[in-house]
C-alpha positions as CSV (number, residue, x, y, z in Angstrom):
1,X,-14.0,-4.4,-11.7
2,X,-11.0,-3.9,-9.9
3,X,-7.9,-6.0,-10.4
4,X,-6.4,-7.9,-7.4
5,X,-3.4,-10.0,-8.5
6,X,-3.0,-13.8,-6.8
7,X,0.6,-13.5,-5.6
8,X,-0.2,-10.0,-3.0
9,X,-1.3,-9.7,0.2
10,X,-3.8,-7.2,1.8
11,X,-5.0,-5.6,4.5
12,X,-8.9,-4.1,5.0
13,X,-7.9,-0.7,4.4
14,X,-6.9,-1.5,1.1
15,X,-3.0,-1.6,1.2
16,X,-1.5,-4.6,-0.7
17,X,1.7,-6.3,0.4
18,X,4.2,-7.6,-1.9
19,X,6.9,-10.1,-0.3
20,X,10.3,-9.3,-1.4
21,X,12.2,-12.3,0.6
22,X,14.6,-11.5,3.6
23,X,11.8,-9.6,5.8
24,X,11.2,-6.7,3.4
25,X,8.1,-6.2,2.2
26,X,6.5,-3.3,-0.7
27,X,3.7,-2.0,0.2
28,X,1.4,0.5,-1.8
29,X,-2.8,1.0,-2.5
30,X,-5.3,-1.2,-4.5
31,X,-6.4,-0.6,-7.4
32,X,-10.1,-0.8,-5.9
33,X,-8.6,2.2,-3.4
34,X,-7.4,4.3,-5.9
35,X,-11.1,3.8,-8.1
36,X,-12.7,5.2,-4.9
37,X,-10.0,7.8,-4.7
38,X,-10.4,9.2,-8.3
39,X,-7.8,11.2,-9.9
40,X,-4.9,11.3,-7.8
41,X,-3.1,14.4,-7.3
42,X,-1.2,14.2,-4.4
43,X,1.1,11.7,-2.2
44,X,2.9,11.7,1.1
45,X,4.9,9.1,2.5
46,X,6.5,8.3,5.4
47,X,10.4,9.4,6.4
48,X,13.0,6.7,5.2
49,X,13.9,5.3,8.9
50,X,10.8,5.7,10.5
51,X,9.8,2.5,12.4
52,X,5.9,2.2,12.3
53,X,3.5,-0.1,14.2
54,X,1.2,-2.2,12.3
55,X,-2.1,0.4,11.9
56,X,-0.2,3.3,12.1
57,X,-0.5,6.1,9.5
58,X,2.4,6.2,7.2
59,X,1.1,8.8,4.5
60,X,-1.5,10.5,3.0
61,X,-3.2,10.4,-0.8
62,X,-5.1,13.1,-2.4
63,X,-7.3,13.2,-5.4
64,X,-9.9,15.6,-6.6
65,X,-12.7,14.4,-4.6
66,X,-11.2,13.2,-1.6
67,X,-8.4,12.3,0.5
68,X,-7.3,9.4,2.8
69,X,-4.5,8.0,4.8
70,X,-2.2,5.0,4.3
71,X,-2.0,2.7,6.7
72,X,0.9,0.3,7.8
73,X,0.2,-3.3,7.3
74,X,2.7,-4.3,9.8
75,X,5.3,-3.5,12.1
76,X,8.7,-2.3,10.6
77,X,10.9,0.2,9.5
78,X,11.0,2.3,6.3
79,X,13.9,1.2,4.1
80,X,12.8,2.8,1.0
81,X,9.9,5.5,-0.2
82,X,9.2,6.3,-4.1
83,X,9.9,9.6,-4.9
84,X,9.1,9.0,-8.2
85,X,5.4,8.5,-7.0
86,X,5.4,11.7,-5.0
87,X,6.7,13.6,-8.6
88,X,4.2,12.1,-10.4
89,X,1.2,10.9,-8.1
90,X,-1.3,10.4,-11.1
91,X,1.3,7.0,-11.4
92,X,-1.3,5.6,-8.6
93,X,-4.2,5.4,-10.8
94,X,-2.6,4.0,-14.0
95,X,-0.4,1.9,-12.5
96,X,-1.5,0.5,-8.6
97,X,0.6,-2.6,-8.5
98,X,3.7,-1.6,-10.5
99,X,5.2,1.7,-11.0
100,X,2.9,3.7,-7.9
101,X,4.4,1.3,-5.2
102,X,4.8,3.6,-1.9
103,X,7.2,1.8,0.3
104,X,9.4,-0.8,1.7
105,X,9.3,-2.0,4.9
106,X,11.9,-4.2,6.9
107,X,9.4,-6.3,9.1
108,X,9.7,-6.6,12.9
109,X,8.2,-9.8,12.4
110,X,8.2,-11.5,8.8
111,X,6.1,-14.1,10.3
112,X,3.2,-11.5,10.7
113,X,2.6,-11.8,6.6
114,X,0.6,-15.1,7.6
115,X,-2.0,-12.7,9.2
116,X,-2.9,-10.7,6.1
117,X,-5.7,-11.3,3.7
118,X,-5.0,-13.5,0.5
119,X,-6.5,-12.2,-3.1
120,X,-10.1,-14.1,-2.5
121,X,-10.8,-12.6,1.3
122,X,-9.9,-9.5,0.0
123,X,-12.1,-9.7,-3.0
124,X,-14.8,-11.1,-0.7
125,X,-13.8,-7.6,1.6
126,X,-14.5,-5.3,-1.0
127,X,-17.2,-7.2,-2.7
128,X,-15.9,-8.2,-6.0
């Protein structure tokens, strides 16, 4: 059963959200991704800078069995990425919500976070 802490956000194609105050936001995958995912054994993310549209790709993860993009949640600019995730990617399956953050995002709009799922629609999204 996958673990999906109270105090994130989500989106449907399984990205949390964590609110850091003053419009900046960490984003990374869910545990219940990186199960699907398997081992994971590679990480891209976006260039520190960038400004992405909500939807738009922002990086890719690869395991052994598969690999798939990560997704914006919202609209902003990349203040921050975790290099230490891209050194050690493996990070994203033992540690999803803490150390395998991917990351941080100045919002257009920090209003928009009211349009992302809470912990119960996304457990009812991915059937837990």
């Amino acid at each position: 059963m996958s673990q999906i802490p109270a105090e994130l956000k989500y989106v449907a194609s399984h990205e949390w959200i964590r609110d850091e105050g003053n419009g900046v936001v960490t984003v990374g995958i869910t545990d219940h991704a990186q199960e699907l995912l398997g081992d994971v054994v590679y990480v891209e993310l976006p260039e520190v800078g960038s400004n992405l549209a909500e939807g738009d790709g922002a990086g890719v993860v690869e395991s052994v069995k598969a690999a798939s993009d990560v997704y914006s949640p919202l609209a902003g600019e990349v203040l921050e990425i975790n290099q230490a995730l891209v050194d050690a990617p493996e990070t994203a399956n033992s540690d999803p919500y803490g150390a395998a953050w991917f990351f941080k995002l100045k919002l257009n709009n920090p209003a928009d976070l009211d349009t992302l799922l809470d912990a119960q629609a996304y457990a009812a999204e991915v059937g837990a």
